[in-house]
N, C-alpha and C positions, 0 to 999 in steps of 0.2 A: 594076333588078335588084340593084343594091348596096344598093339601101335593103332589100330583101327579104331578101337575105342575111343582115344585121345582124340582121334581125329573128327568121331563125331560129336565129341565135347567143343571142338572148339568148332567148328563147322557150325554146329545149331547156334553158337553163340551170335556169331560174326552174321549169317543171316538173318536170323534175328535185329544185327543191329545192335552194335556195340554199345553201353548205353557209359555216357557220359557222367559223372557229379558233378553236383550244381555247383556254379562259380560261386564266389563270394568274394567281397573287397574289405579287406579287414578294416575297421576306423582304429584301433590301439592293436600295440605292437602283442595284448596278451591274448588279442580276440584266437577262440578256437574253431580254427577253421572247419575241421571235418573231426568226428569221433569215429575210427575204422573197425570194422563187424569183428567181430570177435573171430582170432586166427590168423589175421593179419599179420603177425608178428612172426610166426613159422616162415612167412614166407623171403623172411631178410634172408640176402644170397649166406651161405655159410663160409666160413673162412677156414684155413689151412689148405692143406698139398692134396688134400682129399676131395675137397670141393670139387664139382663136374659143371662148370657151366651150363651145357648140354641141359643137364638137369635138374636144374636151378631157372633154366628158361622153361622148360617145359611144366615145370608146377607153377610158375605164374601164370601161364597160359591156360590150362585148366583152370586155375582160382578166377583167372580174367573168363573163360566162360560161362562156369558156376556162377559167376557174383555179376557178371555183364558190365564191369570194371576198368575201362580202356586205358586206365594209368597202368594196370598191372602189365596189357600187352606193351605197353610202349617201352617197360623196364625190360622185360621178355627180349624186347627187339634190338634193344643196348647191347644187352651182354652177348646177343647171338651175331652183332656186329663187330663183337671184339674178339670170337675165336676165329685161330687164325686159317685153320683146315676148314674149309665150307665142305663137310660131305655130306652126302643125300640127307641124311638125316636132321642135321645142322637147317640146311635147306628145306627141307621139309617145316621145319620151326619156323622159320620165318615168313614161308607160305602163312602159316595160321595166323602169325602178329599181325601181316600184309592183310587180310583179309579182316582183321578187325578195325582196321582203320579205314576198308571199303577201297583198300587197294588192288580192285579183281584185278586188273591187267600184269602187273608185276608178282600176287599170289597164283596165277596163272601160268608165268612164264617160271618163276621158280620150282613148279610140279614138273612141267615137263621136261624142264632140267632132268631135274631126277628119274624123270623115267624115260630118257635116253639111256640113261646107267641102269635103272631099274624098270625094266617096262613090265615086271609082271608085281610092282610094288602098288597092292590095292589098296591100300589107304589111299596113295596120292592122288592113285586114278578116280576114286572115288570124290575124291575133293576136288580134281579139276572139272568133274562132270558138276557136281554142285555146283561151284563159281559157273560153270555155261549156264545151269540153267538160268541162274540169278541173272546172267544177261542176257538170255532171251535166244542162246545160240542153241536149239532143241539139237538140230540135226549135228552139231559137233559131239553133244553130252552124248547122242544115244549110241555113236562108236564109242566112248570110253564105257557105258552101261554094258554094253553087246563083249566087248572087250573083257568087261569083268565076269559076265554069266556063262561065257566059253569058256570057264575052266581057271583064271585067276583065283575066283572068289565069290564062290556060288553065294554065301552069305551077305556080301558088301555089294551084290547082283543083284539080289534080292530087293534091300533099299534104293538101288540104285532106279530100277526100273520103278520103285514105286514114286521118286521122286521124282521121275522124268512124265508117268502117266499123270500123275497129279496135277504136277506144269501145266498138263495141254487139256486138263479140264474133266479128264475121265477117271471121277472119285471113285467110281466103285473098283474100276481097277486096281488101281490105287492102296483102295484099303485092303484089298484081297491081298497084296502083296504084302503089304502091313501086317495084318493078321496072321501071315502062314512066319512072319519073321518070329511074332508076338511065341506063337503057340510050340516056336523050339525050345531048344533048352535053356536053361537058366540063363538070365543076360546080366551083365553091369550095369548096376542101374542108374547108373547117370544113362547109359545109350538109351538105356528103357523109358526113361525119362522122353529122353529126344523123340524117340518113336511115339511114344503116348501122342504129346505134343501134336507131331504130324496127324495122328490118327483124328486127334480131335479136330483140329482144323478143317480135315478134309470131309470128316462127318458135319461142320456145320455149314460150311460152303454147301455141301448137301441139301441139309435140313434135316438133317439125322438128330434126334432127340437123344441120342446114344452119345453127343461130342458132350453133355454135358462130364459123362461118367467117367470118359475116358482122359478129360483136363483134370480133374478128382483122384484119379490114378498116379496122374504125372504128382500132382500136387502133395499125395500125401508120401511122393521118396522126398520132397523138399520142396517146404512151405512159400520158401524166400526165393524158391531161382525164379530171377529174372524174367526167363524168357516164357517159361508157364506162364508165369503173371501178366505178363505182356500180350500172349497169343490168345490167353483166354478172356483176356479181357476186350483185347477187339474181338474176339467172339461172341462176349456176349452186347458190346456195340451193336455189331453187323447184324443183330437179329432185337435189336429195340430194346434190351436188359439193362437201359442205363445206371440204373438205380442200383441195379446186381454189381456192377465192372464196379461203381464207385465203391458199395461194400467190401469188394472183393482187393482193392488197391488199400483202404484204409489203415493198415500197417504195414503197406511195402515196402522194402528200400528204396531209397531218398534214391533217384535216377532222373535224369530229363526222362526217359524212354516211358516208363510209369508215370511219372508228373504227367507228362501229357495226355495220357490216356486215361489219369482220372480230370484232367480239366477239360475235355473234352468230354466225357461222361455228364461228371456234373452241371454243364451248360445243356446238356440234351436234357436233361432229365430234370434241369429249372431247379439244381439243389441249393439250400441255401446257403452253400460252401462256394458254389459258383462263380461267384464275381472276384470271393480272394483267392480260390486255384488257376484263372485266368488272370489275375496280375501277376501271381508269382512267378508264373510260366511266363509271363512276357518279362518280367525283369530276367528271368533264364536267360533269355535268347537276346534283350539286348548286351548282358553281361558278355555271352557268350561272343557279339560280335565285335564290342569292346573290345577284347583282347583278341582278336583276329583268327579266333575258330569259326567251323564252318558247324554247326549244328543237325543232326540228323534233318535230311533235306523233306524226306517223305512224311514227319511230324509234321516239322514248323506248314508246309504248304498244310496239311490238314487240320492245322489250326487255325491258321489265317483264314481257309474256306467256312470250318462251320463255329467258331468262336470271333476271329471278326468279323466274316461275312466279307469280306474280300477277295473275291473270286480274282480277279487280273491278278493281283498278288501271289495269291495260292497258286496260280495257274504255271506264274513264272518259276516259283520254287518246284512244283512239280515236273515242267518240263526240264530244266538242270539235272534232279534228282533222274530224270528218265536217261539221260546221256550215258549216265554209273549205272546205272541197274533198273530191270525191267522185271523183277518180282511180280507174282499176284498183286499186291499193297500199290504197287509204285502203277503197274497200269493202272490200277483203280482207282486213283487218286487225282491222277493224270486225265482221265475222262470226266471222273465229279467237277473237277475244277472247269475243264474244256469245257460241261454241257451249262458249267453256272454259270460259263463268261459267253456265253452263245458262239463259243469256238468252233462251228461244225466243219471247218476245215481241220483242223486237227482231230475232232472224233472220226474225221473219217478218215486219214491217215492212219490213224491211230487202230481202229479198225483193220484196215490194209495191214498194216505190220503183222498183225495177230494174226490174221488169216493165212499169211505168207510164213508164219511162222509154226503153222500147226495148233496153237491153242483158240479154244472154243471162248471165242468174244461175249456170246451170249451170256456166260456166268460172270460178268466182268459188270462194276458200278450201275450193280440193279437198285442203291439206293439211292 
């Protein structure tokens, strides 16, 4: 159950959306780069004959989902590079680093590695059903979900299916699964966190007046994670609360993922923060392509669409960002831009896909 745990720590991370720290180009050799959150310091590898690699990657890996920190996975994925025995376990770790960098195909093939050796090992199985649905393969996930509720791991079965009915647009399902997880026994609350999370989400997709309370939940195990911040803040976006999401970001951690989401707030919402969180954001992302990273795809196109009004633009980050991953976010994003650029040849492709793929179009870019 610890191992399953980990697994949905770093699973909500990486879906979520690893989030990056902002560049910066020093002008003198004393400028300070980055001041690191308090704790960071525990997590230098430890030295002597006791040290366990193993587990010295695996607490970066959580801190990296905790904090939404991609430097932390990419040191994670060092050291799980340098032992020399790759067993399931080993592999299992590097599934999660692979998946923070939006490596589905390679976090993919490294599970089923493992459960060659381990086919009744449900963490993995539960993580390569997440990585399907993230790219839109319903019908693979729901043999690994089916797989899990026949007696692997009625518990990790549980999530499993609610993640998989969610996908295809059937909230209430969904939550019903949620909630019978919610209402067992005592969880870790980071998982508890991550379930919150979902619940919320799928309540405002809804129009459940109930996602407020259930982000409030998430939010009072931990003020600062990331991906609360993140998810409830495009929640209260997707339902017109610009004003709210901006409140609600105003002492988050410094991330693109949150930058974006309140510079997109504050231009909806005409704040007078506005014009300087849309420069900073774009000196982001020209930084970021200065030094030849690639930038979360499904922002930048949704910044480009409703901060520059750039539809062709947005359109083409979108469909890229569509190749890696076919998320709720990523179709939605994909169609705004499609319907801004009067692309109806791809809204209706785009359409076709979803329909061939079992999820409900209709709750897809109603704004």
């Amino acid at each position: 159950m610890r191992a399953l745990v980990f697994l949905l720590l770093t699973l909500a991370a990486s879906l979520a959306h690893a989030q990056q720290p902002p560049y910066v180009v020093p002008t003198t050799p004393d400028t300070v780069l980055e001041r690191l959150p308090r704790g960071y310091a525990s997590l230098e590898p430890a030295a002597g004959p006791r040290a366990k690699p193993l587990d010295q990657a695996n607490a970066l890996l959580a801190a990296a989902a905790r904090t939404g920190d991609a430097r932390l996975a990419t040191r994670a994925e060092a050291i799980l590079a340098g032992i020399p025995r790759q067993t399931p376990d080993v592999r299992k770790a590097r599934a999660f680093a692979a998946q923070h960098r939006h490596a589905f195909d390679d976090a993919r093939a490294l599970l089923s590695s493992v459960l060659v050796e381990r086919p009744r090992d449900g963490g993995a199985r539960l993580s390569r059903a997440q990585i399907l649905l993230v790219q839109g393969r319903l019908s693979e996930a729901r043999s690994d979900c089916t797989t899990l509720v026949l007696g692997i791991d009625s518990e990790a079965g549980q999530l499993c299916i609610a993640a998989l009915v969610g996908r295809q647009g059937h909230y209430a399902a969904a939550n019903t699964a949620l909630d019978g997880w919610l209402v067992q026994s005592a969880h870790d609350k980071r998982a508890l966190r991550s379930v919150l999370v979902s619940r919320g989400e799928f309540a405002s997709r809804m129009g459940d007046p109930q996602a407020d309370a259930f982000f409030a939940r998430a939010l009072a195990l931990d003020r600062q994670d990331v991906r609360t911040l993140a998810a409830y803040a495009r929640s209260l976006r997707a339902r017109g609360r610009n004003a709210e999401a901006l409140r609600l970001l105003a002492h988050a951690p410094d991330s693109d993922g949150l930058a974006v989401q309140a510079a997109l707030a504050a231009h909806v919402a005409k704040a007078a923060n506005a014009p300087a969180l849309a420069a900073s954001m774009r000196r982001r992302y020209a930084l970021a392509h200065a030094v030849g990273a690639t930038p979360e795809l499904r922002d930048e196109a949704e910044f480009a669409l409703v901060v520059g009004n750039d539809s062709k633009a947005a359109l083409a980050l979108a469909q890229k960002n569509f190749t890696q991953q076919r998320d709720y976010e990523d179709v939605d994003i994909l169609l705004r831009a499609a319907r801004a650029a009067a692309r109806d040849d791809i809204v209706a492709r785009t359409a076709d896909w979803l329909r061939t793929s079992g999820i409900d179009e209709h709750r897809l870019a109603s704004r």
